[in-house]
N, C-alpha and C positions, 0 to 999 in steps of 0.2 A: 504494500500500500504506500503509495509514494503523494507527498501535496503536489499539486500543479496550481501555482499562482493566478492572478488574473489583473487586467487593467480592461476595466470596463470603461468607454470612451462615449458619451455623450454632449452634444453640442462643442466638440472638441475638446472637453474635460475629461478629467477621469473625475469619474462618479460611481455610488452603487443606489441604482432605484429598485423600487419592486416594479420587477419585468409585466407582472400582470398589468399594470399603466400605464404600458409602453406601448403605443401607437402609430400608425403615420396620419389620421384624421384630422390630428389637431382641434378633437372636440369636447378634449375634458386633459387633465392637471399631472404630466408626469407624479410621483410619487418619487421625490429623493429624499434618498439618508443620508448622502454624503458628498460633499464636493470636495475636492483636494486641492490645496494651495499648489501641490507641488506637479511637473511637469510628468507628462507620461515617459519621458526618457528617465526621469530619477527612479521609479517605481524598476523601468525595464535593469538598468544599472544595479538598484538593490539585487534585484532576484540571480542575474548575472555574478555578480559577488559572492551570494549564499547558494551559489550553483544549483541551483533550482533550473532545472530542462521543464519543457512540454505544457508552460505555461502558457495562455491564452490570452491574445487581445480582440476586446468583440467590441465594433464599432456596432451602436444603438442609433440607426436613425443617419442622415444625412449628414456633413461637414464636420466628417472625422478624420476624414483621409489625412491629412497631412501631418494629426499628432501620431495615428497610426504608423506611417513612415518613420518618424522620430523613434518613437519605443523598438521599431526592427532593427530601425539603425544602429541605436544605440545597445542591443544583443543580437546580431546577428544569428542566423540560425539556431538561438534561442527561446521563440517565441512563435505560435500559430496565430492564425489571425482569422477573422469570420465578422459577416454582417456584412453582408448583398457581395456577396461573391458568386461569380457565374463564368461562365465559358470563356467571356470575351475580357477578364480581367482576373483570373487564378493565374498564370502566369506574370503576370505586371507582377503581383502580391508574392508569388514567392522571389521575383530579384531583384523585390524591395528586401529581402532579405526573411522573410516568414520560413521556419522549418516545414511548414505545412496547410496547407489553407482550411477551414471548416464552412460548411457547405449544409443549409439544410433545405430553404424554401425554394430555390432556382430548380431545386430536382422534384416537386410538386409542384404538377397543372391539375388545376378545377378536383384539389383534396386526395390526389392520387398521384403514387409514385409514376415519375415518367421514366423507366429505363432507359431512352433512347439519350436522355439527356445527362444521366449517370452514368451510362456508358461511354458518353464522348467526352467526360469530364476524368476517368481513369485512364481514357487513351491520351489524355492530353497535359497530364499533371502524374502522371503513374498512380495508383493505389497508395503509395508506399507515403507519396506527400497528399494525400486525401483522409481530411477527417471528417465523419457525418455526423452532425449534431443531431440527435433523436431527442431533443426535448418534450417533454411530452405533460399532457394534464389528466386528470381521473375522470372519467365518465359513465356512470351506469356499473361500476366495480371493476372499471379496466384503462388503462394506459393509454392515451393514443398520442401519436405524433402531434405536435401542433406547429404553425408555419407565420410566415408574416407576422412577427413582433410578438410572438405566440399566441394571438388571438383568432388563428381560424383552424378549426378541427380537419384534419387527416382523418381518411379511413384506416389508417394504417397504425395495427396496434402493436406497441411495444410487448412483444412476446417472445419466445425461444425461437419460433419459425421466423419470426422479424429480425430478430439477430443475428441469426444463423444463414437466413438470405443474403446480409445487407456485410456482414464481414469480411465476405469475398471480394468485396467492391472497396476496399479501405483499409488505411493501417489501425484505425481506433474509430470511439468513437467517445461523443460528450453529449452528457445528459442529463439535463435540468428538472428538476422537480418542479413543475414551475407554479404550481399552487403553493409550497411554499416558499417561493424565491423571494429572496430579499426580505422572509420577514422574520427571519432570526425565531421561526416558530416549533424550531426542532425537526429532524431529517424525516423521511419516506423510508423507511426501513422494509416497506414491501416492494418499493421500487427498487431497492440496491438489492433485494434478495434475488429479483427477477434478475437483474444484471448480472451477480453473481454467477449463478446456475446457469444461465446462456450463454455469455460472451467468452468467446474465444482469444479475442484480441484486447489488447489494451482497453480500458473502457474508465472512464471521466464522470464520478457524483458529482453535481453542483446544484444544492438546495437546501435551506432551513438550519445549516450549521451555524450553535452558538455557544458553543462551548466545549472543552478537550472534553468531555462525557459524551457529546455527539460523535467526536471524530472518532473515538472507542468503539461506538456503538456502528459505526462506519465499518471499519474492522472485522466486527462480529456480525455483524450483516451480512457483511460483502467477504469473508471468509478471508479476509487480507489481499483478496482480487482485486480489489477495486480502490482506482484512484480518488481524490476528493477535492475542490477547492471551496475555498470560504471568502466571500466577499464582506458585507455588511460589520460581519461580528469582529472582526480584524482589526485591532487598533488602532493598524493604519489607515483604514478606512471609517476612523472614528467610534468604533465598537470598543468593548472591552478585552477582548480573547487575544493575549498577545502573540504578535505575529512571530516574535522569534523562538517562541513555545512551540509554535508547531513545526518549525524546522526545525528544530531540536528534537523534538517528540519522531520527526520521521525521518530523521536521520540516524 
């Protein structure tokens, strides 16, 4: 069980909001916890420092691009990067310097996986620099994919034949809890278990951590399979749960 860091980039900041109030409509109130004084190169510098690999920058929304750049720049092949990456700009992203691009709504049309479009994205980036975001939300007592800002429902449910299809396609993958994203409300411990038990390949928690008793309970979930990152509750992101505790703790 290894941390994978994160720099969530909105309006060209690094921030941590809750994702469920993350929209492109413009018709109701981001939700932020946190804004950071500090530059997204300092954040990427830290984790470079404290040799943290396979960390994540997810640009939220438009006019991210160029702190984005900055944080690659400053860890090269350091750092993945995701949020509106598609055919005609996954290669620009990795020789800006991305270890790997993350990729989820450009590979769903009208709520359904499009192969054709998955497919022309591993002949074009290889598998090996393809990470698929399966974030997903609860429905009716099951998992599903969710796409655009995670407010529109996939047919596609996160399950062992979903996993098991979709790892051939990819060197990992990253997966949000996303009913509890951002709210420091405590993990999805049936979602890491599905993770657990299916995935074959590297595989990414991201949701609800707020305390080393989480990231334990991470652990005994996910059988010590499964990666984790913490936004919100991160001191450096303004929370209490201190960041060098948990590099410590997984180191």
């Amino acid at each position: 069980m290894e941390f994978r860091p994160c720099i969530d980039l909105h309006d060209g900041r690094v921030k941590q909001i809750v994702g469920s109030t993350l929209d492109d409509s413009n018709t109701r109130a981001v939700e932020t916890n946190f804004e950071s004084e500090y530059e997204p190169a300092w954040y990427a510098k830290m984790y470079q420092a404290d040799g943290l690999t396979g960390g994540h920058v997810i640009m939220l929304g438009q006019g991210n691009d160029t702190a984005a750049r900055n944080a690659l720049q400053a860890y090269p092949g350091g750092l993945q990067v995701g949020g509106g990456i598609n055919a005609a700009n996954a290669l620009e992203w990795l020789d800006a310097g991305a270890s790997q691009v993350i990729v989820t709504s450009w590979v769903f049309v009208d709520g359904k996986l499009d192969m054709a479009r998955l497919e022309q994205l591993v002949v074009l980036v290889n598998k090996e620099r393809l990470v698929l975001d399966l974030s997903c939300r609860s429905r009716d007592g099951k998992y599903y994919i969710v796409t655009d800002r995670w407010q529109t429902f996939t047919s596609m449910e996160v399950n062992a034949a979903t996993l098991n299809e979709l790892s051939s396609y990819c060197s990992e993958f990253l997966i949000h809890a996303v009913d509890v994203e951002g709210k420091q409300a405590g993990i999805d411990k049936e979602l890491i278990a599905i993770m657990a038990d299916s995935c074959d390949i590297p595989t990414v928690y991201a949701g609800g951590v707020r305390s080393m008793a989480d990231i334990e309970l991470i652990g005994q979930a996910g059988i010590n399979r499964i990666d984790f990152t913490v936004g919100s509750a991160l001191d450096i992101f303004g929370g209490t749960l201190p960041y060098r505790q948990v590099v410590e703790y997984c180191s």
